[in-house]
N, C-alpha and C positions, 0 to 999 in steps of 0.2 A: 078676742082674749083680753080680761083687764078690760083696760079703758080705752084700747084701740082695737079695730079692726082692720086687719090687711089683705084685701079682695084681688086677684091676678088679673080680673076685669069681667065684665060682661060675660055670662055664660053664653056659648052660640049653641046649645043642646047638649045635655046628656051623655049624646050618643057618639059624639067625635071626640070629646073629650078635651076639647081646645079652651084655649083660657087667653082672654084679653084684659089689656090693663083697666084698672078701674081704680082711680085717685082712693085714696087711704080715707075713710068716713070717722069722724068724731064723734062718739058717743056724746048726747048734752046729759049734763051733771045733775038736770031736771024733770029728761025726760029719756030711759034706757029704752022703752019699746020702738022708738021710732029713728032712723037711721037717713043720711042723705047722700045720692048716685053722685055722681060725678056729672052727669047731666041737669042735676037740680031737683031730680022727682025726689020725693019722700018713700023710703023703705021702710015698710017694718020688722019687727023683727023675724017672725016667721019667714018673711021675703029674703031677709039677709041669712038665714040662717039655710036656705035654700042654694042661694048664690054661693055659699060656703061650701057647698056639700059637690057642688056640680065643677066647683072651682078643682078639687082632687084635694088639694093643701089650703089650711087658712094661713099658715105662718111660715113658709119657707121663707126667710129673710132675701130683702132685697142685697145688689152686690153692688161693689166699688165704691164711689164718691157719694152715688146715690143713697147708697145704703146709712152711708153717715148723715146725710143730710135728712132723713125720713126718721132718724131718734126723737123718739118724745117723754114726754113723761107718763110714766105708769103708776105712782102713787107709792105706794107702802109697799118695799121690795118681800120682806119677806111673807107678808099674806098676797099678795100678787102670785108668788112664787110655788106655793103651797098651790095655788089653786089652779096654777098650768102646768106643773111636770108633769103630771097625769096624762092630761089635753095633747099638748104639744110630742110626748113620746109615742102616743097610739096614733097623730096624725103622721106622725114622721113612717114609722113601721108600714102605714096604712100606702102610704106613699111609693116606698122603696120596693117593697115587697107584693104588690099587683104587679102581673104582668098585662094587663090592659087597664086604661081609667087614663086621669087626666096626665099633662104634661107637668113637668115638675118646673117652676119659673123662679125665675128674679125682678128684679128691674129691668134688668138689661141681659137675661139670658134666659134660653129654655131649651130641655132638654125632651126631644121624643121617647117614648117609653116604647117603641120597637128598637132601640138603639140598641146593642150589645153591651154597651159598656154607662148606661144611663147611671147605675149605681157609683161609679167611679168618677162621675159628672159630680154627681152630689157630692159627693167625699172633698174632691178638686174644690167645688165651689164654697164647700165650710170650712178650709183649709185658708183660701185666698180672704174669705171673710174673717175669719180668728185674725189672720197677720195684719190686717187692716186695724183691726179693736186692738189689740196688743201695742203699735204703736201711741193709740189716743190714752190706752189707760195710764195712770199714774203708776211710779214701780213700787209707793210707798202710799199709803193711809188706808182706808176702812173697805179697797178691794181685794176682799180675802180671798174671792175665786181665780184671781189673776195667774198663782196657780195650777186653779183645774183646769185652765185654759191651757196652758202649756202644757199638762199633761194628756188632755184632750191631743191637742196637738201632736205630740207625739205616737199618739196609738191612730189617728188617722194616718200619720206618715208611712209609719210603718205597714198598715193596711196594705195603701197603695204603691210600697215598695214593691218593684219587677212588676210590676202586673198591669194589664192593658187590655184585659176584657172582665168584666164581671166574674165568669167562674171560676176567676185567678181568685178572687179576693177570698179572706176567711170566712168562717163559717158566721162566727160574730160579729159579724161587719154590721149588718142593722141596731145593735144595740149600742154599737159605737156611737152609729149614727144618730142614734135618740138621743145619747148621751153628750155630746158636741154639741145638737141642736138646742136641747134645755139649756148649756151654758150658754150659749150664744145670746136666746131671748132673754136670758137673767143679764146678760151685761148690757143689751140694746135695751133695755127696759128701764137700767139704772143709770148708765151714761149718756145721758141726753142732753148733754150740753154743747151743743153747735160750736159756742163760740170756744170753745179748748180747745174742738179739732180745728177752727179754723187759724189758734195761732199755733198750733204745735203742726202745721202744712206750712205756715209763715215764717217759721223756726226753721223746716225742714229746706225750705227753700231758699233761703238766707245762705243758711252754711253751707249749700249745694252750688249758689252761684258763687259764693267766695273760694270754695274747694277747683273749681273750674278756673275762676283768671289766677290762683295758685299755681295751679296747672299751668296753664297758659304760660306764665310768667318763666317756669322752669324749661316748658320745650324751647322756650325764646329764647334763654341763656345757654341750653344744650345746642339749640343751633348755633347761638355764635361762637362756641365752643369747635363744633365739628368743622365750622367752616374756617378755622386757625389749623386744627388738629395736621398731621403729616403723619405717614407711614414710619414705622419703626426704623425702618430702614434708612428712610432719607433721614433720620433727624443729623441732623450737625451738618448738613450738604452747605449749606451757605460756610458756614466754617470752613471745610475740607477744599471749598474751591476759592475761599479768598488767599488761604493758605498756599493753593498751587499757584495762583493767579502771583504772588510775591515769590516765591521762588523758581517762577521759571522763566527762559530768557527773555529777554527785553525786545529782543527780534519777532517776537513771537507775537506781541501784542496790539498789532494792527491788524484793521477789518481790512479787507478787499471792495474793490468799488465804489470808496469816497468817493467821487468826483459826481456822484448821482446823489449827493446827499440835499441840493440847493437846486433841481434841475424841477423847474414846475412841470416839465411834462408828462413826469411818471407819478405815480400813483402814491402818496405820503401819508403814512400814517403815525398817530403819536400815540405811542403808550407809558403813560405815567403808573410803576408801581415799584415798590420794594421786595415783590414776592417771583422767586428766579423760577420756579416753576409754573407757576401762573402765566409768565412773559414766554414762556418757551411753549406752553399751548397756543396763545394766541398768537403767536408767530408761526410755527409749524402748522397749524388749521388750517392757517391764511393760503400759504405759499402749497397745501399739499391741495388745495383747489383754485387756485388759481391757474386761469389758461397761459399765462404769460408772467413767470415767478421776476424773469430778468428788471419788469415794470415797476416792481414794489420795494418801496423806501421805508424799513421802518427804524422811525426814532424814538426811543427807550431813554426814560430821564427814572435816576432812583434817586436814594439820600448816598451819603457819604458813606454808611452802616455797608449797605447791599453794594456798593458800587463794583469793587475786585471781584465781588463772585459772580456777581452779571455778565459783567465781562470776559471772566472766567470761564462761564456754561456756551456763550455763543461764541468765542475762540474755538472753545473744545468741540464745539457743534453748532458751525454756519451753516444760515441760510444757504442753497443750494442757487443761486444766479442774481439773489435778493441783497439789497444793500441794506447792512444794518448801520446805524451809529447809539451807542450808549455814553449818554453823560450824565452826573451828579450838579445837585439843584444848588449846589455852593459855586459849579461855574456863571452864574448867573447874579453877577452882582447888582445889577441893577434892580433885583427884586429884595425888599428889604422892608423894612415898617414904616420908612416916612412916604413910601411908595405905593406899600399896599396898606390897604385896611386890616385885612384880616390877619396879615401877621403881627402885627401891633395884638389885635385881640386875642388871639394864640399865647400872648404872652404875660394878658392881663391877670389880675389877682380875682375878676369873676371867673375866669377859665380854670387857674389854679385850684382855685374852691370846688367849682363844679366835676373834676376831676379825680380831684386828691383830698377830697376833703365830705366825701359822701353822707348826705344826711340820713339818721337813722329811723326819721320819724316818716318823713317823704320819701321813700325811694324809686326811681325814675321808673315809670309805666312802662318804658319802651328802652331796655338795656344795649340797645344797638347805636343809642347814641352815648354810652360810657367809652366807647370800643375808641382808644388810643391812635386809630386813625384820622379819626377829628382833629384829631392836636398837630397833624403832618401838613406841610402846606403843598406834599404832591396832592393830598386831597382836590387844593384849589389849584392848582398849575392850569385847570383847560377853560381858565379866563383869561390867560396871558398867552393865549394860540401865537397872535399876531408880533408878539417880543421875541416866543420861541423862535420862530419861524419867517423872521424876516422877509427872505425872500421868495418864500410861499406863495401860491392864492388860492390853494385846497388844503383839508389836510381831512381826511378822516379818523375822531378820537376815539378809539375802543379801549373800554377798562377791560383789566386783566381777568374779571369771571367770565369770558363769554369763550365760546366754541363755535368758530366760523365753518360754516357746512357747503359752502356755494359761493362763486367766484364774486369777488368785491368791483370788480373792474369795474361796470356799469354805474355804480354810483360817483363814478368821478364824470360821468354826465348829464345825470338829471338838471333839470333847469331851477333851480330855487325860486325864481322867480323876484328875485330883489329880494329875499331873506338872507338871513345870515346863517340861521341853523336848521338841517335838516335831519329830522327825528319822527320814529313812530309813537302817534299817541295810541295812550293808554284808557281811553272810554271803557271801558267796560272789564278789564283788566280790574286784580287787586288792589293797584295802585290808585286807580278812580282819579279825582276833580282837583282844582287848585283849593278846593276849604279841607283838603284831607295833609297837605302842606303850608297853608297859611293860616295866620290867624284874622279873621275876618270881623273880629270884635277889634280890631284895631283901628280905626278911620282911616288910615291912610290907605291901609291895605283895601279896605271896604271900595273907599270912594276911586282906588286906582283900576282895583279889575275885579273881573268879574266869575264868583263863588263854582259856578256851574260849567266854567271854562274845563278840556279836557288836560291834565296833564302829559309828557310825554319821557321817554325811556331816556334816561343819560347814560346811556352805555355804550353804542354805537351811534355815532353820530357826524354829520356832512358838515363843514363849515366853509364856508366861505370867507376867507380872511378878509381879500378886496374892497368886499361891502361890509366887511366888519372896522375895518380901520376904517374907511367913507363914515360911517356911521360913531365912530369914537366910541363900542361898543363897551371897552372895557372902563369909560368912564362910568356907563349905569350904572355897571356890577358894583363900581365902587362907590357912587350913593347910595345903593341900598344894602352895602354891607356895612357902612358909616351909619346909617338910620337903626339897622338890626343889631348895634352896638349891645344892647342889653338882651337881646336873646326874644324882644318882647314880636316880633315882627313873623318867626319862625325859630325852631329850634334850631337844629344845625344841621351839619350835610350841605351836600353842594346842588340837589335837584331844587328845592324851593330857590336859591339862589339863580338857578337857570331859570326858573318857570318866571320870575318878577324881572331879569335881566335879559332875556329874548323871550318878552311879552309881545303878541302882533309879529314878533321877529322871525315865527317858526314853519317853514315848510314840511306839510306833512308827509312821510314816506310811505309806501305802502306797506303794510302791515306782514307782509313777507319777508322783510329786509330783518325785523328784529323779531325775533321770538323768545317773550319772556318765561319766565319759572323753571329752564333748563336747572334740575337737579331740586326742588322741592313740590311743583306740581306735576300731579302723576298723571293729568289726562296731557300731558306734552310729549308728543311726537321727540323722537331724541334723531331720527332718520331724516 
């Protein structure tokens, strides 16, 4: 038709009716009788006009990507156009309306003509093609059919509304279909310029990926949203219990079983958090499987804010043969800024900026280091194991989101092996490598360790004080939180701070002991 011809392939006979692809042949401008296969041989035109005939369709347009990319030029639309409505509606009829003869094709589809619903194929297929042209064409200049195409549109819809076999469909349904298919060839005959669809797919994709880290951005801030949130019920609980904690008697507000608070033979654990119900799972988890509750020490350090209601919640509801002790991080004088690094930087006027001072044009990829817990130096308290805990030589540190399922006691005798910290790594986990916590474009970080190293879980964790004071462990943490002065080393948080400061230090645990994603990945066993 025009100035192209579009063959479904190779005839294999007559008499099957079957149709193979055959590359789209170019008429020359010099010479119309003679034609070229996709194989190389020379057609002429009688030959082509053969192929045509045995083909079933000459023009059922190709579908999808392909379809776009097979637009060419047709010349002068409106004598083109004139000279194929004709052509193009009697091939479509000829088409739809046999019940035996060839299969009806695309590029990438074909439909059997013993099918029950082959007509409803077609309709599908000019339907899926129109939305594809609809998006490329312009909604504004000299496509005046753009229009009929929606109305096209529309009377196929409606056609193939409720209906799922051919003798659902209307009576008119074939002269829709001539009627669709003429628009179709008038638009793929005058839109032929590749390179519009290929930026208006470049367009499309752009504001797809941007709509996506959008996205992204928003479930990040909803999660750290949900993970502050509290039940309607509890809210003001820390209140109502600092409240009872001062008005009731003084008699009242000693724990049972100090005298196990300093005994290294039982079992110690440190948990550093502000949040009273967080501290009360991981304590009750502990002790509700543990074979021997009498062995277990836990020490609970808050701020000054939570202190009365900590105290408060596990007065009102001890441990059952388990020693607790709760203190605030203002009894600890000796931690202070000329002492530590990181509270000196806590208090710098980068920190105050990066905080309180949020830039409008930058704003932070990853909203989980806005999160006001940074600025807390319980965050850092589990570098200063060995000050807490004097006369320690274990102590196991669990932060407050974890849910202990199985007795802990065993790990107060794995052998570390001269490590200081034992921890499961995280290979193949979310969390991944040390280049997904360091910055590796830094030389020092580069030439100290190594990109492809596993990182491992700060959440549960063995330490060994003994070999931690032997080793002056909390001098590292303190160079390299002096060197990460300006943020340029790592961002913040305290795991990149463990992964550079029990570098080579790490004993690995079996991968049973910690199971991460409790409460956001769904393929985790919670049993």
């Amino acid at each position: 038709m025009g100035s192209n011809i579009e063959m479904s392939g190779e005839s294999s006979g007559s008499k099957d009716g079957r149709v193979r692809n055959v590359e789209e042949a170019k008429v020359s401008s010099h010479d119309t009788s003679k034609r070229k296969r996709a194989d190389g041989m020379v057609i002429t035109s009688e030959e082509g006009a053969q192929l045509t005939k045995q083909s079933g369709l000459t023009n059922v347009g190709a579908a999808g990507d392909n379809e776009v990319r097979a637009m060419h030029n047709a010349g002068d639309l409106n004598a083109h156009l004139d000279k194929n409505d004709e052509k193009s509606s009697q091939q479509i009829t000829d088409s739809t309306s046999k019940e035996s003869g060839a299969m009806i094709t695309s590029s990438n589809t074909s439909y059997s003509p013993t099918s029950s619903d082959k007509t409803i194929l077609v309709l599908k297929d000019q339907l899926r093609r129109a939305k594809i042209y609809i998006g490329f064409l312009p909604s504004r200049g000299n496509h005046g059919f753009v229009k009929d195409l929606r109305r096209r549109m529309r009377d196929i819809q409606q056609a193939l509304s409720g209906t799922t076999i051919d003798r659902q469909l209307p009576k008119n349904v074939h002269k829709k279909i001539r009627a669709m298919e003429s628009i179709l060839t008038k638009i793929k005959q005058v839109h032929d310029n590749c390179a519009a669809a290929i930026d208006k797919l470049q367009t499309n994709l752009h504001w797809t990926e941007n709509q996506l880290e959008a996205n992204k951005q928003e479930a990040t801030y909803a999660a750290q949203v949900a993970a502050k949130a509290l039940p309607k019920r509890l809210h003001c609980l820390a209140l109502r219990l600092t409240n009872e904690y001062y008005t009731s008697s003084s008699n009242n507000k000693h724990f049972p079983y100090q005298d196990k608070l300093e005994d290294p033979k039982l079992h110690h654990y440190a948990l550093f958090s502000d949040n009273v119900l967080a501290a009360a799972v991981v304590v009750n988890s502990t002790l509700i499987h543990a074979k021997k509750p009498a062995d277990h020490v836990f020490h609970i350090v808050t701020d000054k804010l939570n202190y009365a209601a900590m105290r408060m919640w596990f007065l009102a509801n001890p441990p059952v043969k388990a020693a607790i002790q709760v203190q605030k991080i203002e009894e600890f004088t000796w931690l202070n800024s000329s002492y530590s690094p990181v509270l000196k930087q806590l208090a710098s006027q980068f920190m105050i900026n990066y905080y309180f001072r949020t830039p409008q044009n930058k704003p932070d990829r990853n909203p989980k280091f806005r999160n006001p817990k940074y600025l807390s130096i319980l965050n850092h308290l589990r570098f200063y194991l060995p000050e807490i805990f004097p006369k320690l030589n274990k102590v196991l540190f669990v932060d407050d989101d974890i849910v202990v399922q199985q007795d802990l006691s065993p790990l107060w005798s794995v052998d570390l092996k001269g490590r200081v910290n034992a921890a499961v790594k995280t290979c193949g986990e979310v969390f991944h490598r040390f280049d997904r916590y360091l910055n590796f474009s830094n030389p020092l970080i580069a030439k100290k360790f190594d990109r492809h190293a596993c990182g491992w879980a700060y959440g549960m964790n063995m330490f060994d004080l003994s070999e931690w004071r032997r080793q002056n462990i909390t001098a590292v943490y303190h160079y390299w939180q002096e060197q990460n002065e300006h943020r340029l080393l790592w961002k913040l948080g305290t795991l990149p701070a463990g992964l550079v400061t029990f570098w080579n230090n790490t004993f690995p645990l079996d991968r049973s002991w910690h199971l991460l994603g409790l409460g956001y990945k769904r393929n985790v066993n919670p049993m």
